[in-house]
N, C-alpha and C positions, 0 to 999 in steps of 0.2 A: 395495403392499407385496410385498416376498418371502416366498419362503417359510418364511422362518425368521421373518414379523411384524415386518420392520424395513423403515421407509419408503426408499423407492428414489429419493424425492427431493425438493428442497423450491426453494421461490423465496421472494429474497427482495428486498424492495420498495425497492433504491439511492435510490431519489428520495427515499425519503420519511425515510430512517434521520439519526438525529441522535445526538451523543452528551452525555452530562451535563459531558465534559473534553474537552479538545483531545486527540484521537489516541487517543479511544476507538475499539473496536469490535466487531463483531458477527463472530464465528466463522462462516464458511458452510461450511466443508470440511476435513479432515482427509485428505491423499492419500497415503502413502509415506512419511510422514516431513517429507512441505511442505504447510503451512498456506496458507488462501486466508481473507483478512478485509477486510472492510471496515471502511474508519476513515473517521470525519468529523476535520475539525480546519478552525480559522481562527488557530491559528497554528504559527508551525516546531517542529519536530522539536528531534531536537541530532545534531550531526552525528557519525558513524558508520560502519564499517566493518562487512557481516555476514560469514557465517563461509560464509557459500553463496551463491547467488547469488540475487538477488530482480527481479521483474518486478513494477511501479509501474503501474499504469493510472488517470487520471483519467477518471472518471466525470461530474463535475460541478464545476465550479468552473475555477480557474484555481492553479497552482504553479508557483512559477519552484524548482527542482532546481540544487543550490549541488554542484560538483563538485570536490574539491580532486584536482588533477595538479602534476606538475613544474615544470610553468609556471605556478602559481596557480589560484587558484579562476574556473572558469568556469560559466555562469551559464546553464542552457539555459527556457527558458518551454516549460511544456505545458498546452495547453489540454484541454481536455472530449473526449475519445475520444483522445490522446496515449498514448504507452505509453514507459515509460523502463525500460531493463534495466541492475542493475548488478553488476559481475559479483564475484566474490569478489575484495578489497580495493580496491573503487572508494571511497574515502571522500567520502562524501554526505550530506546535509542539503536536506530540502524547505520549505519556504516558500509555502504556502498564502495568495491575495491574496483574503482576504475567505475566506468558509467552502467549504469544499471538498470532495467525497465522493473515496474515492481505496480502488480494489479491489487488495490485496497478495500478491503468491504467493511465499511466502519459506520455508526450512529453517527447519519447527520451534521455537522457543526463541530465532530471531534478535531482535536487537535491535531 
């Protein structure tokens, strides 16, 4: 603790977290205005554009990451320690193959 009684820090247990829905999750940090969460899911998203930029990391499992550009949707696979960054109006869609753990660092309020 600091000195003001408020904990300096906490762990929390990826392997073991599950959620009740697909793309539940557990809040682990509040920074500046960018959220860090951990979500479970075993299936897709809906595909989306945020307003800031977010950094995707698989933790566990397997997600193929649906990328719509000029030339169509491309299709990128990321495995278990994979990191996907997308930047402000990459429009994306994940795809979880079977259940997935997936660490999020995103602006606040993003979709």
């Amino acid at each position: 603790m600091n000195a003001t009684g408020k904990t300096t820090y906490g762990v929390t247990r990826a392997g073991e977290f599950t959620a009740e829905r697909a793309w539940g999750a557990a809040d682990i940090a509040e920074m500046g205005g960018v959220t860090v969460r951990l979500h479970w899911s075993d299936s897709p998203y809906k595909w989306h554009v945020n307003d800031g930029d977010e950094v995707f990391a698989v933790l566990d499992g397997r997600v193929d990451m649906h990328v719509r550009g000029a030339d169509g949707v491309e299709i990128v696979a990321l495995e278990a320690g994979d990191v996907f960054y997308a930047g402000v109006g990459c429009e994306h869609v994940a795809h979880p193959q079977g259940a997935a753990r997936i660490l999020v660092v995103e602006k606040k309020g993003s979709v």
